[in-house]
C-alpha positions in Angstrom: 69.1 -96.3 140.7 68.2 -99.6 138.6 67.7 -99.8 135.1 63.7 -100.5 134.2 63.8 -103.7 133.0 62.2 -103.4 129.0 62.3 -107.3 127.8 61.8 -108.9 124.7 60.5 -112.5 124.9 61.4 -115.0 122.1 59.4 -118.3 121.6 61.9 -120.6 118.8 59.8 -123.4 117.9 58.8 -124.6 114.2 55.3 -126.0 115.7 53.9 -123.6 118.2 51.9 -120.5 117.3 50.1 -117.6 119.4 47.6 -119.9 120.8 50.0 -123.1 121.8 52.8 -120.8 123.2 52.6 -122.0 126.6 56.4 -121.1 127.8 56.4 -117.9 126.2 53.2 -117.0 128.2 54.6 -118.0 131.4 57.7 -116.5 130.7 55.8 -112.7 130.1 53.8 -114.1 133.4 57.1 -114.1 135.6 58.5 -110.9 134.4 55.1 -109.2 134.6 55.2 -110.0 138.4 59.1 -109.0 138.1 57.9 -105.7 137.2 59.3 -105.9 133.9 57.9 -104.0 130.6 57.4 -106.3 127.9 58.4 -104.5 125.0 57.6 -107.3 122.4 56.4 -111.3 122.0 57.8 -112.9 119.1 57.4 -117.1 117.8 60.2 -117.9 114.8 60.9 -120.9 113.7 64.4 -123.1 114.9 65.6 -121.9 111.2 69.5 -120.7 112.8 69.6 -117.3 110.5 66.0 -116.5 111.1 66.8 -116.5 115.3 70.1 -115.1 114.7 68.3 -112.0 112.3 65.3 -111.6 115.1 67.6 -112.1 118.1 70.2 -109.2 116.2 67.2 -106.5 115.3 65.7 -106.9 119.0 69.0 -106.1 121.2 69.6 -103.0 118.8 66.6 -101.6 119.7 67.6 -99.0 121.9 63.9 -99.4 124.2 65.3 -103.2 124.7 67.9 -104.5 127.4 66.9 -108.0 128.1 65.7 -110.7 125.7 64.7 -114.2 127.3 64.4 -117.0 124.6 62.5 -120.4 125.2 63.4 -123.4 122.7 65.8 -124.7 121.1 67.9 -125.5 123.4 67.9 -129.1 123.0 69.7 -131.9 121.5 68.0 -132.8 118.6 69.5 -131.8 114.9 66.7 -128.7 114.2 68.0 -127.1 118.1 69.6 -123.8 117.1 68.8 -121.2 119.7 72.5 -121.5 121.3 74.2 -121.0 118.2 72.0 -118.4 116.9 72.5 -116.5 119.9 76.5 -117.1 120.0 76.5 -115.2 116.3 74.8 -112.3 117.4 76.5 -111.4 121.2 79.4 -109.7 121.3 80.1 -111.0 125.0 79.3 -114.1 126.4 78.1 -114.5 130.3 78.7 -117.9 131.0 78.3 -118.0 134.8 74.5 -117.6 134.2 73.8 -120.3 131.6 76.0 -122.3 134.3 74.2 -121.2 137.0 70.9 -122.4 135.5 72.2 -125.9 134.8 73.3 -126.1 138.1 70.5 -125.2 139.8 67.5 -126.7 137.5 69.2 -130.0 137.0 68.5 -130.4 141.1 64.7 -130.9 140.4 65.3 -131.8 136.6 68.4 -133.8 136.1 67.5 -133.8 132.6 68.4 -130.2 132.6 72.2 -130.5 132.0 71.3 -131.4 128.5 70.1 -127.9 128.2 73.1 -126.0 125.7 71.6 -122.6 127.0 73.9 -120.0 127.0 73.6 -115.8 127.8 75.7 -112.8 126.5 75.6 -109.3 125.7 74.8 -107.7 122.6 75.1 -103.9 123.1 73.4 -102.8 126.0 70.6 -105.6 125.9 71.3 -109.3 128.2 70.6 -112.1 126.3 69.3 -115.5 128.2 68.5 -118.6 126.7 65.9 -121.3 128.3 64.4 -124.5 127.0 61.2 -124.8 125.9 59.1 -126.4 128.7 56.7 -124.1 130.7 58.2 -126.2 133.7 62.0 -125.2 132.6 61.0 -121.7 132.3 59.5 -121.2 135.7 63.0 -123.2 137.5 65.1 -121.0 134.8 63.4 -117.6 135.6 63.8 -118.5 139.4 67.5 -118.7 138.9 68.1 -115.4 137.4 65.5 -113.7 139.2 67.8 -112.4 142.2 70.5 -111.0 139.8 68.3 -110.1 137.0 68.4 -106.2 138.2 71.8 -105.8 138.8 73.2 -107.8 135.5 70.5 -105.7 133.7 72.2 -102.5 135.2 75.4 -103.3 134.5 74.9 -103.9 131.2 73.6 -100.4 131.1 76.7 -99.0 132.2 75.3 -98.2 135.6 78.0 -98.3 138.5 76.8 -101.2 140.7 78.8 -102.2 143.9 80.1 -105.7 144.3 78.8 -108.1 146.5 81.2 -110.7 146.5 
C-alpha cells in the first residue's frame, strides 16, 4: 500500500512574501493534482540557520514525510538552501538532485548551476528546487514518477525493485 503523501512546502527567499510567492504556489498546485496533503506553507529568509531550524522542526513532525524547498539554490553569496538542508539530513539521496540536473538542463541549460540537493531526515524526503515557477514545474516533473515509491521507502514500507 503507498504511504499518503503529507508535504511541507518551503519558499527561501529574503524578498518574496505571501502574495509574490509564485513558485511556492505552483509548487502546492502540482502536488495538489499529485494528490498530496499539504500539511504546511512556509516563506524564511536565505538566513542558513533560519532554513536549517525550519527545515529541522518540519521533517520531525511526525504528520510530515516530504518537504519540497524552492530558492536558494543559486550561485550568488546569500544562496543557502543546499547547505542548510545538508546540516539537517541524516542521509543524502544524490541520484535525485542528479536526476533533476540532468533532466531540467535539457530545456534549461542553465539548470546545471542549480546546487540542489535531497536527503532524508527521519522518515520525511527532503528535495530542493530553485526558485523559478518555470524550474519548479520541470523539477516536480522529474520526481513525479518516483515520488510514491521514494516517499514509501522512506517510511519503511517494503517496495519491490524495479531495476
Amino acid at each position: 500500500m503507498e504511504e499518503k503523501i503529507k508535504a511541507v512546502v518551503i519558499t527561501v527567499s529574503d524578498s518574496r512574501q505571501e502574495s509574490t510567492d509564485v513558485s511556492g504556489v505552483t509548487l502546492v498546485g502540482l502536488l495538489l493534482s499529485f494528490g498530496a496533503e499539504i500539511v504546511d506553507k512556509i516563506i524564511v529568509s536565505d538566513d542558513l540557520e533560519k532554513i536549517a531550524e525550519i527545515l529541522e522542526k518540519m521533517a520531525d513532525r511526525s504528520d510530515v514525510n516530504l518537504i519540497l524547498t524552492t530558492g536558494g539554490t543559486g550561485l550568488s553569496p546569500r544562496d543557502n538552501t543546499p547547505e542548510a538542508t545538508l546540516k539537517v539530513v541524516e542521509k543524502i539521496v544524490p541520484g535525485i538532485a542528479e536526476a533533476i540536473r540532468f533532466q531540467t538542463m535539457k530545456k534549461t541549460p542553465t539548470a546545471i548551476l542549480s546546487r540542489g540537493v535531497c536527503g532524508i531526515r527521519k522518515n520525511t524526503l527532503i528535495i530542493n528546487f530553485p526558485g523559478s515557477p518555470n524550474a519548479v514545474v520541470e523539477c516536480f516533473e522529474v520526481i513525479e514518477p518516483i515520488l510514491k515509491h521514494a516517499i514509501s521507502l522512506v517510511q519503511g514500507k517494503k517496495a519491490h525493485c524495479t531495476h
